[in-house]
LOFINU-933267 format. One line per field, with one value per residue (C-alpha): residue in one letter; chain; x, z, y. Coordinates in nm, 4 decimals. Each point is the difference from the previous one (the first is absolute). Layout:
BEGIN
type	(A | ...)
mol	(A | ...)
u	(X | ...)
w	(Z | ...)
v	(Y | ...)
***
This chain:
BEGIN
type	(X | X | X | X | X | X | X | X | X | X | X | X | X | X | X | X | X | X | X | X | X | X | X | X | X | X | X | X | X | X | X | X | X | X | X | X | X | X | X | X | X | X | X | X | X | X | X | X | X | X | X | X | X | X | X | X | X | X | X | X | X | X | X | X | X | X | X | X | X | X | X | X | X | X | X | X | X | X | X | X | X | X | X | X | X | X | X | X | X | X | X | X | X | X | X | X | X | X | X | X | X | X | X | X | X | X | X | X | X | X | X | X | X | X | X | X | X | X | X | X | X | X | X | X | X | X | X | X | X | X | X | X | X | X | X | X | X | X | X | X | X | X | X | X | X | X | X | X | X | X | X | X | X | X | X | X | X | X | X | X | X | X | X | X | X | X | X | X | X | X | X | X | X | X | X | X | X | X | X | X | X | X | X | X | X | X | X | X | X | X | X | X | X | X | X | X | X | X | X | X | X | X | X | X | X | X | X | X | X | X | X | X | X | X | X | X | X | X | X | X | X | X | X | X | X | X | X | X | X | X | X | X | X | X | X | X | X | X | X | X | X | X | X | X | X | X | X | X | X | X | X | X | X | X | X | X | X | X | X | X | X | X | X | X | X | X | X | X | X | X | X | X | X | X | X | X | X | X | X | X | X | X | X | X | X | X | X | X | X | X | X | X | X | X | X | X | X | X | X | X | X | X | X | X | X | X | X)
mol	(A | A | A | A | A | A | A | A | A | A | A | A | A | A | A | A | A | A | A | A | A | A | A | A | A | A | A | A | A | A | A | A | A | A | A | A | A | A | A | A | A | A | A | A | A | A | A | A | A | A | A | A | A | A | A | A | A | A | A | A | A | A | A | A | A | A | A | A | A | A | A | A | A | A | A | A | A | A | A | A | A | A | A | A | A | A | A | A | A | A | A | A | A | A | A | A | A | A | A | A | A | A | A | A | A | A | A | A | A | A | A | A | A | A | A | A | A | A | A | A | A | A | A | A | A | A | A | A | A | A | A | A | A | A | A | A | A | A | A | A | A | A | A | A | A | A | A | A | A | A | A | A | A | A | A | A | A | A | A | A | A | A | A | A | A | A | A | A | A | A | A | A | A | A | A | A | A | A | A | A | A | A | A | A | A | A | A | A | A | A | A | A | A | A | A | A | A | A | A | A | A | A | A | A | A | A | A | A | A | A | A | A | A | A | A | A | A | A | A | A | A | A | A | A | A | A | A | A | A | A | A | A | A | A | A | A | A | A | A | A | A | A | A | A | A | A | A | A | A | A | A | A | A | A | A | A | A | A | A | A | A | A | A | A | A | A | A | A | A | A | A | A | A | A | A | A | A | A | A | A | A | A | A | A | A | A | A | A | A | A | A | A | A | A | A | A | A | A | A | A | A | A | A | A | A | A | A)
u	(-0.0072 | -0.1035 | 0.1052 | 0.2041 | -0.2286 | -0.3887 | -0.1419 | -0.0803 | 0.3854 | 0.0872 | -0.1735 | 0.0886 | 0.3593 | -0.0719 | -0.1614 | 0.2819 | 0.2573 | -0.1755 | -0.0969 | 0.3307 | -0.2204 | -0.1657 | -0.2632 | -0.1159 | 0.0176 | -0.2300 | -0.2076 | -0.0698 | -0.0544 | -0.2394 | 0.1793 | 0.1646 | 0.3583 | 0.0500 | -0.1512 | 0.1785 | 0.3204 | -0.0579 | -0.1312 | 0.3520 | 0.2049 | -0.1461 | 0.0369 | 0.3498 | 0.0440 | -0.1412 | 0.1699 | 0.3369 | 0.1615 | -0.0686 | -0.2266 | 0.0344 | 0.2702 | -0.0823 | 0.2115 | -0.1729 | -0.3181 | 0.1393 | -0.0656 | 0.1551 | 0.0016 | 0.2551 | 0.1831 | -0.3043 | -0.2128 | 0.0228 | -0.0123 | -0.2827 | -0.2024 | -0.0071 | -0.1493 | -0.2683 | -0.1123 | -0.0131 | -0.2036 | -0.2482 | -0.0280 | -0.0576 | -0.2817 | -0.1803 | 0.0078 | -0.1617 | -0.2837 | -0.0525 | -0.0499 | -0.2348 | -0.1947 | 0.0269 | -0.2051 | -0.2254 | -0.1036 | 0.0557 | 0.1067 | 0.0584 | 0.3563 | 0.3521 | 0.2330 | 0.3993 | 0.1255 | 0.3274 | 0.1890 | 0.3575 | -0.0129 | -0.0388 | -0.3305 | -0.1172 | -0.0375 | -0.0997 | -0.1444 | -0.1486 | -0.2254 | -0.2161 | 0.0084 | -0.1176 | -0.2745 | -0.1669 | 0.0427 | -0.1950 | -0.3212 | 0.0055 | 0.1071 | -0.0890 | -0.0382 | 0.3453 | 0.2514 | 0.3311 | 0.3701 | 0.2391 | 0.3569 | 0.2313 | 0.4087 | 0.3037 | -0.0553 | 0.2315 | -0.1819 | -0.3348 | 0.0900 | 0.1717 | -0.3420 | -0.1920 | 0.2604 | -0.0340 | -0.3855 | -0.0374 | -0.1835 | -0.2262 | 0.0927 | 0.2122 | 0.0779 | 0.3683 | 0.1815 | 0.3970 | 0.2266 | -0.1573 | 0.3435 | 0.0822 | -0.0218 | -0.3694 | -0.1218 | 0.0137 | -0.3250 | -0.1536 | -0.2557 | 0.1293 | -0.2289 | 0.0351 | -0.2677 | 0.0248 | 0.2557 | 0.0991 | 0.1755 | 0.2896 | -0.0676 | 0.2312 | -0.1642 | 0.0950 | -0.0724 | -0.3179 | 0.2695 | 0.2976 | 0.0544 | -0.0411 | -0.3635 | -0.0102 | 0.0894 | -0.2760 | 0.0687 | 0.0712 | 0.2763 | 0.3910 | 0.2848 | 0.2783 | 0.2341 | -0.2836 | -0.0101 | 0.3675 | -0.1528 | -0.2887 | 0.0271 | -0.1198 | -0.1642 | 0.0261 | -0.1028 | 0.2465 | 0.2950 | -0.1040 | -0.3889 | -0.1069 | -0.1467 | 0.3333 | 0.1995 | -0.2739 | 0.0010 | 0.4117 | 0.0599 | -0.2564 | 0.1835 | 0.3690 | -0.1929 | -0.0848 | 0.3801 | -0.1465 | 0.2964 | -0.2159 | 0.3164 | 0.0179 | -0.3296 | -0.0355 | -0.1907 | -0.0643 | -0.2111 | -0.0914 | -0.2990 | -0.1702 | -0.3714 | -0.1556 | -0.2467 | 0.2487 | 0.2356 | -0.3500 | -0.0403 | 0.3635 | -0.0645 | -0.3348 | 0.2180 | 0.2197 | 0.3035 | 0.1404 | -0.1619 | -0.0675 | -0.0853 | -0.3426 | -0.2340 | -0.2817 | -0.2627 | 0.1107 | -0.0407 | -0.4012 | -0.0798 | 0.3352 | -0.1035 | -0.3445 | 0.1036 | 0.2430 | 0.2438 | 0.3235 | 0.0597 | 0.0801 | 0.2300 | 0.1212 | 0.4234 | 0.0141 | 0.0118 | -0.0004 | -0.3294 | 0.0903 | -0.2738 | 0.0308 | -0.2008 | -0.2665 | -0.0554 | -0.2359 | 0.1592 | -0.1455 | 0.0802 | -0.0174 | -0.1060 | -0.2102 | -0.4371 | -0.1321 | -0.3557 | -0.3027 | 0.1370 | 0.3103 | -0.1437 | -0.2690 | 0.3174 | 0.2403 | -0.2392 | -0.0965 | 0.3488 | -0.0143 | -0.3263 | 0.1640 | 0.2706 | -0.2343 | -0.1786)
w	(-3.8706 | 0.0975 | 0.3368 | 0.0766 | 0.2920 | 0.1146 | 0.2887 | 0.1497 | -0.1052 | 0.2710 | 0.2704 | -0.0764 | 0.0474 | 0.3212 | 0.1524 | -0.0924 | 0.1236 | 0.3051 | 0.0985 | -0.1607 | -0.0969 | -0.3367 | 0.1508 | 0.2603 | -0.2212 | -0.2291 | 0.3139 | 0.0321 | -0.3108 | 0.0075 | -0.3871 | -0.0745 | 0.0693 | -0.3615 | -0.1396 | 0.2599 | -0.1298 | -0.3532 | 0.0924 | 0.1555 | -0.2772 | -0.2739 | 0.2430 | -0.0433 | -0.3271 | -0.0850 | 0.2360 | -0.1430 | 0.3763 | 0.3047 | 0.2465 | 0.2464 | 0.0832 | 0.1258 | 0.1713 | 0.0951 | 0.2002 | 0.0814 | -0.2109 | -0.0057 | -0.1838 | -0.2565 | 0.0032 | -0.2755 | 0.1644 | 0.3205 | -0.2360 | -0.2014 | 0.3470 | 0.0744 | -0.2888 | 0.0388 | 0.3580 | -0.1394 | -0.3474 | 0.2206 | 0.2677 | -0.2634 | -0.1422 | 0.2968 | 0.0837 | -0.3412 | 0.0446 | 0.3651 | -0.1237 | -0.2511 | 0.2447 | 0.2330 | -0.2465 | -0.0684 | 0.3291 | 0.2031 | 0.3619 | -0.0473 | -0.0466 | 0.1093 | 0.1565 | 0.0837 | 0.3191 | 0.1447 | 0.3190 | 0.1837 | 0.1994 | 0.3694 | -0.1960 | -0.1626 | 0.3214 | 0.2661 | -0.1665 | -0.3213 | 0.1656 | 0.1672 | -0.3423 | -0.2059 | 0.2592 | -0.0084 | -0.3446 | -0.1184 | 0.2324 | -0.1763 | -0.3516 | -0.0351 | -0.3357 | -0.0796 | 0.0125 | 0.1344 | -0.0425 | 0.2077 | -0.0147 | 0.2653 | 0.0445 | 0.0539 | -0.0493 | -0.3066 | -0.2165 | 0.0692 | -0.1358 | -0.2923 | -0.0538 | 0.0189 | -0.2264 | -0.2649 | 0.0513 | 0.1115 | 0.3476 | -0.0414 | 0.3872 | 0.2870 | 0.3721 | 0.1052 | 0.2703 | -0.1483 | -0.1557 | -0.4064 | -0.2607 | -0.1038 | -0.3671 | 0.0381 | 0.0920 | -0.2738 | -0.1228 | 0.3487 | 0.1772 | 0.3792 | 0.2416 | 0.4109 | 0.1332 | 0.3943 | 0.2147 | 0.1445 | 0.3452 | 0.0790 | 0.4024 | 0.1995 | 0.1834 | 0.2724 | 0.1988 | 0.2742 | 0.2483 | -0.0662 | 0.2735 | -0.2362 | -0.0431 | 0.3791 | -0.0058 | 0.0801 | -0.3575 | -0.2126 | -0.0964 | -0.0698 | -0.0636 | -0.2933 | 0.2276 | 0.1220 | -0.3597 | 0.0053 | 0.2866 | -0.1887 | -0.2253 | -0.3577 | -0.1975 | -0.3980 | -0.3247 | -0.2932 | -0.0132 | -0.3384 | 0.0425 | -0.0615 | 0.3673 | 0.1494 | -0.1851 | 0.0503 | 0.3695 | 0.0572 | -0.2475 | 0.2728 | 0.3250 | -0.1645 | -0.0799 | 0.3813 | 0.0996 | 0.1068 | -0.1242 | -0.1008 | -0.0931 | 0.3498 | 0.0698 | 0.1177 | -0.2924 | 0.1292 | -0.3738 | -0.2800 | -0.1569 | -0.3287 | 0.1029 | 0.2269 | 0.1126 | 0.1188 | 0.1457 | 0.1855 | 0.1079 | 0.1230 | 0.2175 | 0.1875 | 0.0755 | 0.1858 | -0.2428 | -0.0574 | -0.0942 | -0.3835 | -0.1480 | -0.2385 | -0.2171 | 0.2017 | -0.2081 | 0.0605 | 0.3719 | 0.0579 | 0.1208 | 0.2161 | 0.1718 | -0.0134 | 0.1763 | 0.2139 | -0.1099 | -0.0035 | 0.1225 | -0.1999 | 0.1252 | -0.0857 | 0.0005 | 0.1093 | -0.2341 | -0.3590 | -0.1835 | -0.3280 | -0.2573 | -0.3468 | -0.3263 | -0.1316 | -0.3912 | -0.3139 | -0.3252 | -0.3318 | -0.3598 | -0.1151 | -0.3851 | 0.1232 | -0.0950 | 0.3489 | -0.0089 | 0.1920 | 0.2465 | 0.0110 | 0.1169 | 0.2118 | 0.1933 | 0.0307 | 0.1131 | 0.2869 | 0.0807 | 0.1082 | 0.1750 | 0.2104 | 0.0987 | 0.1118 | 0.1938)
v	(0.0890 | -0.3751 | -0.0780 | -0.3247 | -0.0601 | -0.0522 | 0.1331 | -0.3957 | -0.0263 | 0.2713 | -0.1423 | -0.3679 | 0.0875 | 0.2221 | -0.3140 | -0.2229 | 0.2672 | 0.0370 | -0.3500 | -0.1278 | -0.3070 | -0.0806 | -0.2062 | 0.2443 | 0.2850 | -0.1919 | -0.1116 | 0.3817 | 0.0911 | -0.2594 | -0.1315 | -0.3440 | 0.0186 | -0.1260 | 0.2867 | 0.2106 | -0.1337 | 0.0614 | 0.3470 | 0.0598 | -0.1648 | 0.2154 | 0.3676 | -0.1288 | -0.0831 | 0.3034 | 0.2631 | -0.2452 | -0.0079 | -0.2429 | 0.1473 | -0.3406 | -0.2413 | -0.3468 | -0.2136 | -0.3474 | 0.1566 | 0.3326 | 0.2918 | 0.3443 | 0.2758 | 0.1173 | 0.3787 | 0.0914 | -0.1589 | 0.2064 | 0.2793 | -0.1171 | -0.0615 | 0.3320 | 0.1357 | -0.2836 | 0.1230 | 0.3249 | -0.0905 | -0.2381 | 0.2563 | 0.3067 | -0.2466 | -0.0379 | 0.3140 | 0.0772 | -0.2299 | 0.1466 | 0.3366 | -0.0971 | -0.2370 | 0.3202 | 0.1932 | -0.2663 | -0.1257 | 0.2623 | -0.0378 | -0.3283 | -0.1292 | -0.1094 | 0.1313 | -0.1135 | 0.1298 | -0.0251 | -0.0050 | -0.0320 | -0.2792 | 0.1498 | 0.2351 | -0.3438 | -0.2095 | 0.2342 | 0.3286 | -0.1940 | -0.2008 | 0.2729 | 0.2390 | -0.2651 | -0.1467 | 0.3951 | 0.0879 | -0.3767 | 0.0937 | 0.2990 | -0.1399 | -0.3507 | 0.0225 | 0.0990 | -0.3193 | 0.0806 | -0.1939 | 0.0672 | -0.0518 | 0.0398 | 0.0480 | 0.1717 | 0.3321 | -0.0152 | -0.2693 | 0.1867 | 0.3248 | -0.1395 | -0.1785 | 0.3355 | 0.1630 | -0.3087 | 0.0505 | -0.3546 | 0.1483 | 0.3246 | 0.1357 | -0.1273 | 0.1177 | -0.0058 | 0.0342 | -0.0361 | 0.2510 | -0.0288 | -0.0432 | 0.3430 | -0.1689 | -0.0268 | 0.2774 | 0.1945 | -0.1897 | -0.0171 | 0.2620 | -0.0683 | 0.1863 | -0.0670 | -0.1561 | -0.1175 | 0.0435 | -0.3589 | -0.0151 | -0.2832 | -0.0597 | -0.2015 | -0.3507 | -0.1388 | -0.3382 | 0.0614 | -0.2070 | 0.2973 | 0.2272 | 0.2705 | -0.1302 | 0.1343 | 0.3448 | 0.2281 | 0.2463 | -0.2440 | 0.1891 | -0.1164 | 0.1988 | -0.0188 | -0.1669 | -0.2898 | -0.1194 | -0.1530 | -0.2299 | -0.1751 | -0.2763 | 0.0869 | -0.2152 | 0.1459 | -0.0747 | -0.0909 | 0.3351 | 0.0418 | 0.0577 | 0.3306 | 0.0897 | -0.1354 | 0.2531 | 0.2634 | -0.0668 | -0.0172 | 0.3344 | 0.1810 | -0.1161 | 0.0650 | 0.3601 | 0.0070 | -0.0818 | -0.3182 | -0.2936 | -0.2699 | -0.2280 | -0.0273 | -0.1700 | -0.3303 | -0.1600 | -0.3646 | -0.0990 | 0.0716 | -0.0919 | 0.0057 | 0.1169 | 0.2454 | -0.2707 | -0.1984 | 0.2861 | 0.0825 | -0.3281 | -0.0158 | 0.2946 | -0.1023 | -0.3364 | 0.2332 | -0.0849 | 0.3540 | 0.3534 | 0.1293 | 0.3229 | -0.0827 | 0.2113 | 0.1633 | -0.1992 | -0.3222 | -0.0216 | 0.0844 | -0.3717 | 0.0158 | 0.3150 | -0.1352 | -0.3031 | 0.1207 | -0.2445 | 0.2496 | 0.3609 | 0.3438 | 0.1833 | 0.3476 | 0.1592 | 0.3247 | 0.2913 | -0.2620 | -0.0669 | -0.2417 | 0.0937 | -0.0912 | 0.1232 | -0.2056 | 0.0598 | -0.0467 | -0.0265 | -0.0025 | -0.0062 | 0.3559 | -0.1381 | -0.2629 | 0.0208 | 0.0566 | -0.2022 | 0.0949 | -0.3136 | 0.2003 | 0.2868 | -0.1453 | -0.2055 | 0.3239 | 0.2628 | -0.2836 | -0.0395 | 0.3903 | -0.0459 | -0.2887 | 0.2051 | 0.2746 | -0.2248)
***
């Protein structure tokens, strides 16, 4: 069988799709945008359905094309992953690797694996990609990322292909203004009933550690419908930042207040008799090659946490 399609077909029409732009599609390709075009008019005619509408400068993507996308990312991704494990047996430990994260993991935890695994494996290049929880393990499952840490509930759809082990355990502490009188108490310690008198600052209701963080006070009869949430904002930086300005109080991820502590810029403060802790996970492709790079970068992953 001949297939309709070329491999520099595949990844013209990823670019396109995903900078919704011929010219900087072709920019990246580093190809003529003529030649780009005709690339993408003959995938067409040969597949006999529109991949891409275009109206004036915008482009979308047509009900096959979203289709056809997918199997792209896979194909490309399958591909690479071929030449990795043949460049894994020819050069040894050198290599790439791509590494995943939810977004909370990717800007606070990240940072600090990635800084100690390059001093001791500069030689292996590393891409990460980090989002929603979601989007990352349906990257891992499509084999577009070799391994990922999570911190959201994983779509019961994809697991099936996933190996989900628990890694860290990840505690949600409550923050509170230096200038509160909380900040005064001697224990640093609140009750249930205290928290209906602070002002919460939260992120969006739909974010994953929102919903993690209600669905654990509702479990500890605490009604969370009747805080007094005075914002909401779309970034822990800035709910941080809100905080040490004395604004309100916010519940944030362990790991991404180390320079607040550090600095002394807000105070922790504990509520009698509930610790919120939440599951840190890595999740790989259970079918995937795992490269010498792969292994190198997983069995640090369990050193760090031994640390």
């Amino acid at each position: 069988m001949v297939l309709p399609f070329t491999l520099q077909q595949l990844r013209i029409f990823k670019a396109i799709a995903s900078e919704k732009s011929f010219t900087q599609a072709a920019e990246i390709l580093f190809v003529s945008q003529p030649s780009l075009s005709k690339q993408m008019k003959t995938l067409e005619n040969r597949l006999g359905i529109l991949l891409l509408t275009r109206t004036g400068n915008k482009i979308s993507l047509t009900e096959a094309g979203d289709v056809f996308l997918q199997y792209s990312e896979r194909i490309l991704a399958l591909c690479e992953e071929s030449c990795r494990a043949l460049n894994d047996l020819k050069d040894g430990e050198r290599g790439n690797l791509k590494v995943g994260a939810s977004q909370t993991i990717g800007a606070y935890l990240m940072p600090r694996v990635l800084t100690l695994f390059a001093q001791s494996y500069p030689q292996i290049n590393l891409n990460i990609d980090i989002d929603s929880t979601r989007i990352i393990a349906k990257k891992v499952a499509d084999r577009i990322i070799d391994i990922a840490i999570v911190g959201g509930d994983i779509p019961t759809s994809l697991k099936k292909n996933l190996e989900i082990e628990d890694f860290v355990e990840d505690e949600l502490i409550l923050i509170i203004p230096k200038s509160h009188p909380f900040a005064r108490k001697k224990k640093k310690k609140i009750s249930k009933e205290d928290l209906y008198h602070l002002n919460f600052i939260t992120l969006n209701s739909n974010s994953t550690i929102h919903k993690f963080i209600d669905n654990t006070l509702i479990q500890n009869n605490i009604q969370t419908k009747q805080f007094n949430v005075i914002m909401e904002l779309n970034s822990i930086e800035a709910i941080k930042t809100a905080v040490s300005l004395g604004l309100g109080s916010a519940f944030v991820s362990s790991s991404a207040i180390e320079k607040e502590i550090e600095l002394k810029t807000v105070e922790i403060i504990a509520i009698e008799k509930i610790k919120i802790t939440r599951t840190l996970s890595i999740i790989t492709n259970t079918d995937s090659h795992r490269s010498k790079a792969f292994d190198f970068f997983y069995n640090e992953l369990w050193l760090l946490k031994n640390l």
